[in-house]
PDB file as gemmi writes it, atoms N, CA and C in Angstrom:
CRYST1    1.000    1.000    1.000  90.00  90.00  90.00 P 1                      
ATOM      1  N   UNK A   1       3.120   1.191  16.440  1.00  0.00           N  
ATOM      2  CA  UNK A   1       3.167   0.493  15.182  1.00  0.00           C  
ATOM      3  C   UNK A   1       1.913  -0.369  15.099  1.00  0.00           C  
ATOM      4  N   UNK A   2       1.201  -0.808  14.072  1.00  0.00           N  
ATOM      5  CA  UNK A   2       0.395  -1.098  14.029  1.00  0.00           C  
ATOM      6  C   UNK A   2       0.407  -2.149  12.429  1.00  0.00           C  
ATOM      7  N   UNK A   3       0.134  -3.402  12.436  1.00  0.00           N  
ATOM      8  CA  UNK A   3      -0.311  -3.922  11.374  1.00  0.00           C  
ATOM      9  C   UNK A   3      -1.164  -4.612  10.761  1.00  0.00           C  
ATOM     10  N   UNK A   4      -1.483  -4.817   9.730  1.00  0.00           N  
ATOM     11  CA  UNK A   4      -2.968  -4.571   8.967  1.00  0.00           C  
ATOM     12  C   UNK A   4      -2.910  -5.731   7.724  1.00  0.00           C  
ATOM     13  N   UNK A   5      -3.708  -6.713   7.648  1.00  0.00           N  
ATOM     14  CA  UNK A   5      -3.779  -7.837   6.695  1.00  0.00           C  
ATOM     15  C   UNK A   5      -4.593  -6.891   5.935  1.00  0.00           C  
ATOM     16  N   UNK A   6      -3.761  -7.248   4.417  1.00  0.00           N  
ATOM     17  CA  UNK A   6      -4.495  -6.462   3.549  1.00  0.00           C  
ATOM     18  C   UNK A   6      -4.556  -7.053   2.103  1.00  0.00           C  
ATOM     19  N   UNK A   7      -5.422  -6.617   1.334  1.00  0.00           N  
ATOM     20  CA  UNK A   7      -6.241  -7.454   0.198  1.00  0.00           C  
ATOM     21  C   UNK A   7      -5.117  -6.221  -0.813  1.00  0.00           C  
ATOM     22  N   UNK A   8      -4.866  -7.051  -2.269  1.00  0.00           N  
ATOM     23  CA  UNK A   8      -4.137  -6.461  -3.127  1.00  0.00           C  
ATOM     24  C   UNK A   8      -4.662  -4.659  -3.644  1.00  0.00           C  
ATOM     25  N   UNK A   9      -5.868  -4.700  -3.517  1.00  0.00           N  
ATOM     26  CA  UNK A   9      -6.097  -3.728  -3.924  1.00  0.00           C  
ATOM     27  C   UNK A   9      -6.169  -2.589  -2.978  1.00  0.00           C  
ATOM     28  N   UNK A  10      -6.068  -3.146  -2.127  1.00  0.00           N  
ATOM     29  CA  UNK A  10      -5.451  -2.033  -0.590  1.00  0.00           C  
ATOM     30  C   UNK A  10      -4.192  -1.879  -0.563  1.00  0.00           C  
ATOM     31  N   UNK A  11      -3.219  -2.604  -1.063  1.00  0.00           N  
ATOM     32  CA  UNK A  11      -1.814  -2.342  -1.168  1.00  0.00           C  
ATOM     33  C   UNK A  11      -1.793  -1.376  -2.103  1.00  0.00           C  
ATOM     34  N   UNK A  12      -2.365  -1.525  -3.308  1.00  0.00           N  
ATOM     35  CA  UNK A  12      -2.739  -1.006  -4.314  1.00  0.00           C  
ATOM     36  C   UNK A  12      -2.501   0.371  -4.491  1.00  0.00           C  
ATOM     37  N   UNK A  13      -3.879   0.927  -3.322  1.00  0.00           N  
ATOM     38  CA  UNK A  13      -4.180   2.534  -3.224  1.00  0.00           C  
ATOM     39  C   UNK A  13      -3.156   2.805  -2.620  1.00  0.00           C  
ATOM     40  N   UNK A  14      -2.653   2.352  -1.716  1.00  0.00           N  
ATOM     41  CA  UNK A  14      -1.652   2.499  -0.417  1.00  0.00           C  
ATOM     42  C   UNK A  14      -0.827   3.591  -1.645  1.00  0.00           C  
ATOM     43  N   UNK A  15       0.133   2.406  -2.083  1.00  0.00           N  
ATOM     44  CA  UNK A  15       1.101   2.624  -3.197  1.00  0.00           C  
ATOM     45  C   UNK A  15       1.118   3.559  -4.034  1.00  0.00           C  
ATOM     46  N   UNK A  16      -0.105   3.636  -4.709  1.00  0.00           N  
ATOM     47  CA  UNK A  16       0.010   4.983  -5.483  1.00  0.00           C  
ATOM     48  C   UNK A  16      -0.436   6.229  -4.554  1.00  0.00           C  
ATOM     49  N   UNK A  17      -1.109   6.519  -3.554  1.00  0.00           N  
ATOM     50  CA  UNK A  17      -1.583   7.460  -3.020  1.00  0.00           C  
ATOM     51  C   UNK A  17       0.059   7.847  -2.004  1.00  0.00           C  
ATOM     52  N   UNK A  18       0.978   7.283  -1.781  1.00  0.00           N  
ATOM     53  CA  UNK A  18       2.164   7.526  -1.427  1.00  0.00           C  
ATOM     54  C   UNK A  18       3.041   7.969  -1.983  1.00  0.00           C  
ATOM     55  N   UNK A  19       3.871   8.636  -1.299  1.00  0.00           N  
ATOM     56  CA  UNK A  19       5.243   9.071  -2.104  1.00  0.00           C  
ATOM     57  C   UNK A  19       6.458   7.587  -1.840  1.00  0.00           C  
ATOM     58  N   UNK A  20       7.035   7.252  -2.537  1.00  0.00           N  
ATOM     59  CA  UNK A  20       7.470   5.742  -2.658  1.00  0.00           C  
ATOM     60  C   UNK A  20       9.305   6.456  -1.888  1.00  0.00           C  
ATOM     61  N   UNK A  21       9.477   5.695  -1.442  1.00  0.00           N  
ATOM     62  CA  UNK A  21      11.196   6.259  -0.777  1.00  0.00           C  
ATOM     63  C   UNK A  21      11.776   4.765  -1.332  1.00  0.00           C  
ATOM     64  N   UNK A  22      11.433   3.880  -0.842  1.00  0.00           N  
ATOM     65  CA  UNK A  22      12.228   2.321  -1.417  1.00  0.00           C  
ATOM     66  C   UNK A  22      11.279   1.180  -1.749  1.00  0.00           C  
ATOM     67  N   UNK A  23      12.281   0.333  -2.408  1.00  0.00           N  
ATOM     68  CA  UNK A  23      11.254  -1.050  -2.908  1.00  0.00           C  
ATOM     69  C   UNK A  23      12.324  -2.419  -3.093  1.00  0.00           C  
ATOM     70  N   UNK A  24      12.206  -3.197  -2.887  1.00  0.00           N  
ATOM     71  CA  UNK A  24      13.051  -4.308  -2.366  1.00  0.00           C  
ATOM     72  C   UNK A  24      12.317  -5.682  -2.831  1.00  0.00           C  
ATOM     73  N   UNK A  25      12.619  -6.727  -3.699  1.00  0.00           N  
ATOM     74  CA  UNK A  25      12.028  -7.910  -3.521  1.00  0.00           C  
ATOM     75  C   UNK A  25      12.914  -8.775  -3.927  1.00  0.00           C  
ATOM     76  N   UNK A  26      12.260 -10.135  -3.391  1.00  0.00           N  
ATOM     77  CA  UNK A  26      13.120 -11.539  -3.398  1.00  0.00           C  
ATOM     78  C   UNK A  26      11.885 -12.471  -2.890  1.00  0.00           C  
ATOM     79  N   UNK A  27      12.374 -13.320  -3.591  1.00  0.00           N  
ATOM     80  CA  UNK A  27      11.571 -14.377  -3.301  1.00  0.00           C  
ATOM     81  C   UNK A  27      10.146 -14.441  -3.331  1.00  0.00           C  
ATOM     82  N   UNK A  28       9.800 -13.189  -4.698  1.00  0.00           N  
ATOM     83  CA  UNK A  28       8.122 -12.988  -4.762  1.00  0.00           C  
ATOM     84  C   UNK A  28       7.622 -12.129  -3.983  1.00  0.00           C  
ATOM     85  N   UNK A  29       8.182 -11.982  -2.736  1.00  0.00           N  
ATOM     86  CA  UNK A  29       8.002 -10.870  -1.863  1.00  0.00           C  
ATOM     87  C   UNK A  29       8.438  -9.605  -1.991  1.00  0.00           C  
ATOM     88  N   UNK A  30       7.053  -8.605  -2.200  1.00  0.00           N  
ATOM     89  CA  UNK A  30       7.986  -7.570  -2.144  1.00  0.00           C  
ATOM     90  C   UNK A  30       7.965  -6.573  -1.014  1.00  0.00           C  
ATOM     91  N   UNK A  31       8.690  -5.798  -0.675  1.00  0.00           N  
ATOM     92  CA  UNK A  31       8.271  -5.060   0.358  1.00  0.00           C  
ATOM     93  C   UNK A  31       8.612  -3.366  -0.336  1.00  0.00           C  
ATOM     94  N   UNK A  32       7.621  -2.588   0.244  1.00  0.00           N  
ATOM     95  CA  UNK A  32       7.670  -0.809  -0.303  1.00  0.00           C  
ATOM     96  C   UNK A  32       7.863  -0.145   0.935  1.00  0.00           C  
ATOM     97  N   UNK A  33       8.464   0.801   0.899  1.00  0.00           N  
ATOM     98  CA  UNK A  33       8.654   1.627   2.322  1.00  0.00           C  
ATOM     99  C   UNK A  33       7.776   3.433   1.049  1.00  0.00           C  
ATOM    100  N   UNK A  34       7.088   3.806   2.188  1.00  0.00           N  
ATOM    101  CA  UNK A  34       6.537   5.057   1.709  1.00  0.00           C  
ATOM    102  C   UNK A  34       5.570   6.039   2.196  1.00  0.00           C  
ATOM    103  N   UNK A  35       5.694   7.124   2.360  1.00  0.00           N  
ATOM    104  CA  UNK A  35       4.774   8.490   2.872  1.00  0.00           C  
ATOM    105  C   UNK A  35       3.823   8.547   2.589  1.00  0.00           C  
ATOM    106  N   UNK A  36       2.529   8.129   3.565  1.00  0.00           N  
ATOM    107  CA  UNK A  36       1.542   8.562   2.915  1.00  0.00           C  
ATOM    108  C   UNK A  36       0.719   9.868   3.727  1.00  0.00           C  
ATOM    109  N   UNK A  37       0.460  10.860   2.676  1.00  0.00           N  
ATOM    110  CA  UNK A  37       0.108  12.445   3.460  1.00  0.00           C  
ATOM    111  C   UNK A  37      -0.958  11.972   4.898  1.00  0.00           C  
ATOM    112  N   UNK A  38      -1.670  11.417   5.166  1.00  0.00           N  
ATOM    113  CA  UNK A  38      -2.517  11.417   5.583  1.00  0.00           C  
ATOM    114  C   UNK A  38      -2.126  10.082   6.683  1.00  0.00           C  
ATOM    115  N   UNK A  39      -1.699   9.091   6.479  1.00  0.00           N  
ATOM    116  CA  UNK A  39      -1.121   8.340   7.646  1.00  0.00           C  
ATOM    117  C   UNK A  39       0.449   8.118   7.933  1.00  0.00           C  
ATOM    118  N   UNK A  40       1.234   8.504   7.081  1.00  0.00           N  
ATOM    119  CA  UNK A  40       2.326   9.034   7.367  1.00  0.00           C  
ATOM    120  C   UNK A  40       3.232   7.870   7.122  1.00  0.00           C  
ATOM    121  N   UNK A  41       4.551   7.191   7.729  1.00  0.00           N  
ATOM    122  CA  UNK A  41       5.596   6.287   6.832  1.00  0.00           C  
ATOM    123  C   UNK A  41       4.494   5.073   7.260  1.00  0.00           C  
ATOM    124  N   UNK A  42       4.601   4.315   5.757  1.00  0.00           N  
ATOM    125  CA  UNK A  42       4.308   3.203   5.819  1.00  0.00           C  
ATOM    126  C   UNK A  42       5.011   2.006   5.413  1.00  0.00           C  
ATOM    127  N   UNK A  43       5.292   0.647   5.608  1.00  0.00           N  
ATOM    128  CA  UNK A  43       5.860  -0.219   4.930  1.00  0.00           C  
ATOM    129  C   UNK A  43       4.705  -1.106   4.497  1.00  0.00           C  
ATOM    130  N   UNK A  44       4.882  -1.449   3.297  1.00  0.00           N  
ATOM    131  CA  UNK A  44       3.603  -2.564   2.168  1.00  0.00           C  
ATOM    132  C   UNK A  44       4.143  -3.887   2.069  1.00  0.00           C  
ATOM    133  N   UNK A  45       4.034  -4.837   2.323  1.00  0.00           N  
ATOM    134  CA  UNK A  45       4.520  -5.862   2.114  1.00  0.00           C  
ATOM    135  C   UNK A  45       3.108  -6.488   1.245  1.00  0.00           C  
ATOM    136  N   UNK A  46       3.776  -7.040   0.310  1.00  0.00           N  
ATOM    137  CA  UNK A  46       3.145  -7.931  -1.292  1.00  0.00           C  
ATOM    138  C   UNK A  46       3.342  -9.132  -1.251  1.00  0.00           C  
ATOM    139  N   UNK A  47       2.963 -10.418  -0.874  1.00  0.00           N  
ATOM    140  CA  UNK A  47       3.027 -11.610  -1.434  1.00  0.00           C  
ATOM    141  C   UNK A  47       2.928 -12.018  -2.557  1.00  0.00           C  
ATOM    142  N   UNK A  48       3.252 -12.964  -3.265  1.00  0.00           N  
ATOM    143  CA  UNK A  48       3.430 -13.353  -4.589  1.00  0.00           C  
ATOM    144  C   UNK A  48       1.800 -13.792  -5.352  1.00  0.00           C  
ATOM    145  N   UNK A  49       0.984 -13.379  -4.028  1.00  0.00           N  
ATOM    146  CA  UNK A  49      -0.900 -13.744  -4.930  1.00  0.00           C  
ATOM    147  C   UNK A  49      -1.003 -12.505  -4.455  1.00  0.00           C  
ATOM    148  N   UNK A  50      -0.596 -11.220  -4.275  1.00  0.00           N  
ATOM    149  CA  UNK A  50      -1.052  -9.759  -4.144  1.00  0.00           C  
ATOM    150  C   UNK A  50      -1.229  -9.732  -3.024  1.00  0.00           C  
ATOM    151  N   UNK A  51      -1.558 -10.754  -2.116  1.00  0.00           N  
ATOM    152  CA  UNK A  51      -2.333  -9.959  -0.842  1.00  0.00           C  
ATOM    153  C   UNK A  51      -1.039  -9.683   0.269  1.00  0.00           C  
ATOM    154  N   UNK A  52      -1.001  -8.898   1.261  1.00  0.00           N  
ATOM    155  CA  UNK A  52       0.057  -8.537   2.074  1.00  0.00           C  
ATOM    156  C   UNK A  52      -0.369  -8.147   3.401  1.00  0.00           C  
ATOM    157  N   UNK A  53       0.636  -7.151   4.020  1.00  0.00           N  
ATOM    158  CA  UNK A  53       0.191  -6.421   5.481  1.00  0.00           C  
ATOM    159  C   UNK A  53       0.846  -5.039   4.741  1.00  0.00           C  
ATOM    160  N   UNK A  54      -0.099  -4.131   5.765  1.00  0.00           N  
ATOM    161  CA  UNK A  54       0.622  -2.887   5.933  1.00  0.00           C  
ATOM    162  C   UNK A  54       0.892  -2.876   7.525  1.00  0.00           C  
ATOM    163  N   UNK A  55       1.857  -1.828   7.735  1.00  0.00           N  
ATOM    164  CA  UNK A  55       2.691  -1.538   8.671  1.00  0.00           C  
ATOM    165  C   UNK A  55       2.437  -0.099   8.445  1.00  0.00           C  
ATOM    166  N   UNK A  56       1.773   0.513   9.749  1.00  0.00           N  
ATOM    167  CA  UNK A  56       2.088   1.815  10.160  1.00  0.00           C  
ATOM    168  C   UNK A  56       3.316   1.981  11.036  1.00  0.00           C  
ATOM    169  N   UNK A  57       4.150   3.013  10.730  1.00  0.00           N  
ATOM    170  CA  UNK A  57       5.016   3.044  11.729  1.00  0.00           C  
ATOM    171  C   UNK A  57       4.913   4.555  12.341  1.00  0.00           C  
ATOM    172  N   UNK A  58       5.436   4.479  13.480  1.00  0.00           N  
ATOM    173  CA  UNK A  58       4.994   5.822  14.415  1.00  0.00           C  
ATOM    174  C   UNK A  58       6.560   6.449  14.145  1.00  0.00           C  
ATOM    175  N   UNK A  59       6.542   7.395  13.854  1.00  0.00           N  
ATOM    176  CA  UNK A  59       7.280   8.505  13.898  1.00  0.00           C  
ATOM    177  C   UNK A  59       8.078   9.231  15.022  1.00  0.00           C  
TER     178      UNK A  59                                                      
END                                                                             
């Protein structure tokens, strides 16, 4: 597993370049769980000023 401070517009591509499975928020936070072809399940976490982490997770 591996995680990654990331700027909004890296969540951004993440997000659309994925196939989306779930999405969850509270408290401004949001978090995305989703496939991406090329690095495979990811979770996105969004703070309420855009910027977040990604989470690779190993399979």
């Amino acid at each position: 597993m591996r995680l990654i401070e990331a700027e909004p517009s890296l969540i951004q591509d993440l997000k659309d370049e994925s196939e989306p499975i779930g999405e969850k928020s509270q408290s401004g936070v949001t978090v995305f769980t989703a496939r991406h072809p090329t690095l495979g399940k990811l979770v996105l976490v969004k703070a309420p000023d855009g910027r977040g982490i990604v989470v690779e997770v190993d399979e």
